[in-house]
N, C-alpha and C positions, 0 to 999 in steps of 0.2 A: 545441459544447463538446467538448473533447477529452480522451478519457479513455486514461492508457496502464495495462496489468498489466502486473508485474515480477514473476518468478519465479527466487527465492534459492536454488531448489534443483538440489543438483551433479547430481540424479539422472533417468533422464527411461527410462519413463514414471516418476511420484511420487504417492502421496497428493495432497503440494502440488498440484501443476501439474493435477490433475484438477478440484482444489477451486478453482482460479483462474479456470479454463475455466468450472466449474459457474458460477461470478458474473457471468464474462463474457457467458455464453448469458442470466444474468438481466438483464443492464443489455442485451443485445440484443433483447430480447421487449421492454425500456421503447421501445424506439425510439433505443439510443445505440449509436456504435459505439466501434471501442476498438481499440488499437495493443497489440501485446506484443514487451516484450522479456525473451530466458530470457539470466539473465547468463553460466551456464554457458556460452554460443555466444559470449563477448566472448573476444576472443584474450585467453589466461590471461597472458600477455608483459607487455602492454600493461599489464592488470589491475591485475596485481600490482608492476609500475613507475610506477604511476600515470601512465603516457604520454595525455596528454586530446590532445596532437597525432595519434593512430593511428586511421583513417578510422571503422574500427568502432566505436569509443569516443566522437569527435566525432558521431556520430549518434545515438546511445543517450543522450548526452546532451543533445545537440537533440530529442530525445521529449520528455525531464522536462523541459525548459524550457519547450516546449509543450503540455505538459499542464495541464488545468484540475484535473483528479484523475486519483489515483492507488491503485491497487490493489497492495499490495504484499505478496508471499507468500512464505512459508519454513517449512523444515524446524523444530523446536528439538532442535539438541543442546546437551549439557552445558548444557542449563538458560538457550540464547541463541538469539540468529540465527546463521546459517549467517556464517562467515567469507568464502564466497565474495559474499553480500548484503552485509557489511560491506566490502570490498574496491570493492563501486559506488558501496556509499555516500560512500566516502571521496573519491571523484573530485568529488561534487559541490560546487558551492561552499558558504560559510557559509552564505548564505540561499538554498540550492538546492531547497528545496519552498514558498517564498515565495509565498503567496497560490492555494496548494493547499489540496483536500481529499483527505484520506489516509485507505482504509480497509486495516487491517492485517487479516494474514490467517496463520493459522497451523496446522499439522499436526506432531502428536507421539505417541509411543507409549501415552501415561497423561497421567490428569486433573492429575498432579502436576507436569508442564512446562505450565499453562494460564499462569502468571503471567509468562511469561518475556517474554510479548506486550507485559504494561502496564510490565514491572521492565528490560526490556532496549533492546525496538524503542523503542515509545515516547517516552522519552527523546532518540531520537536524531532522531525523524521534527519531535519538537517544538523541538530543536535545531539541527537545519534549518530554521527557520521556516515548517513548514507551519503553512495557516491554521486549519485543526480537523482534529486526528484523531479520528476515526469510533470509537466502540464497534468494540472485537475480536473477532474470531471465530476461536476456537480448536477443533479436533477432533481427537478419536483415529481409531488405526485402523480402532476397531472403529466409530467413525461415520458412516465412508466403507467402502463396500465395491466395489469395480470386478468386471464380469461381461462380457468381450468381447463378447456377446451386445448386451444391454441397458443397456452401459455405465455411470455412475457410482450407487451407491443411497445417499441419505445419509439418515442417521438425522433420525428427528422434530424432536429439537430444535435439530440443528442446519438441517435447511433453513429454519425459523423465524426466525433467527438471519440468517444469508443473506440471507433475506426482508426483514429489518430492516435489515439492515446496506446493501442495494441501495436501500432503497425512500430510507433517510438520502442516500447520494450523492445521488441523484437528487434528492433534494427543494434538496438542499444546492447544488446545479447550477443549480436552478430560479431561487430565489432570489440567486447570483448574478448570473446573466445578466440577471435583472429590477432587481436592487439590484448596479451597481457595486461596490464595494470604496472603504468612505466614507473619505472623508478627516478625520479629528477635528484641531481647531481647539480650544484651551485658552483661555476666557474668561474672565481675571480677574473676580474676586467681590470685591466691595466688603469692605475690612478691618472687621469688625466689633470696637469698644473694650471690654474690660468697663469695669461702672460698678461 
């Protein structure tokens, strides 16, 4: 199974990109491994021309086409996703997370931008046709803290959170690969008369 992380965020090192990493090293202790792409690294040109013919952009999106799931991370400003994440997103097609599982992932200064995950991304991930987005996981600053030493420390609730939100992929992986992706067939029902 192939899992890719996407990282929305323009900045590097970031909150984000540590907390992305932090899931990554979780789904690599399950036993999965994982592709990343930081969109930041996509030529800005192309990007923002929406050019899906430019080498770099043709491969970035042969990831998401090959991916089973997907971990997608961002910033939230002004109360959304990063316009540079929106800019990827836009490349993909209509049904471009079609028969995915999508765990959203998000970093913001205050408790006050938590909702931007279920009122912004969301929307857009289930508008793509991914096939379940995952419970969100949101954190401040103050629940990540980085220490060159000992690098990332995240606060209680949210490694719980993480914890849950890995253990979901993963289970949700499990059950694909053992359960296809059914095909439903509509069986007409006998017209019942009233009397």
């Amino acid at each position: 199974m192939s899992i890719l992380l996407i990282s929305g965020s323009p900045s590097a090192p970031s909150s984000t990109g540590r907390l992305l990493d932090h899931v990554g090293d979780k789904l690599v202790a399950l036993g999965h491994r994982h592709h990343k792409i930081q969109v930041r690294d996509l030529p800005p040109k192309a990007l923002l021309h929406v050019d899906c013919a430019d080498l770099a952009i043709k491969r970035a999106l042969a990831a998401v086409a090959e991916a089973d799931a997907i971990v997608i991370a961002t910033p939230v400003y002004k109360a959304s996703f990063t316009g540079l994440l929106k800019s990827f997103l836009d490349l993909l097609p209509q049904d471009g997370l079609k028969g995915k599982l999508v765990l959203p992932l998000a970093t913001g200064g205050s408790q006050s931008h938590m909702l931007a995950l279920d009122y912004a991304l969301r929307p857009v991930l289930q508008a793509l046709e991914a096939r379940q987005v995952l419970a969100s996981i949101y954190a401040t600053s103050q629940q990540l803290s980085w220490n060159d030493v000992t690098g990332l420390s995240v606060d209680t609730a949210i490694a719980w959170r993480v914890q849950d939100g890995v253990d979901a992929l993963a289970a949700g992986l499990r059950n694909r690969h053992q359960q296809p992706d059914e095909v439903f067939v509509a069986v007409p029902q006998p017209v019942r008369l009233a009397r």
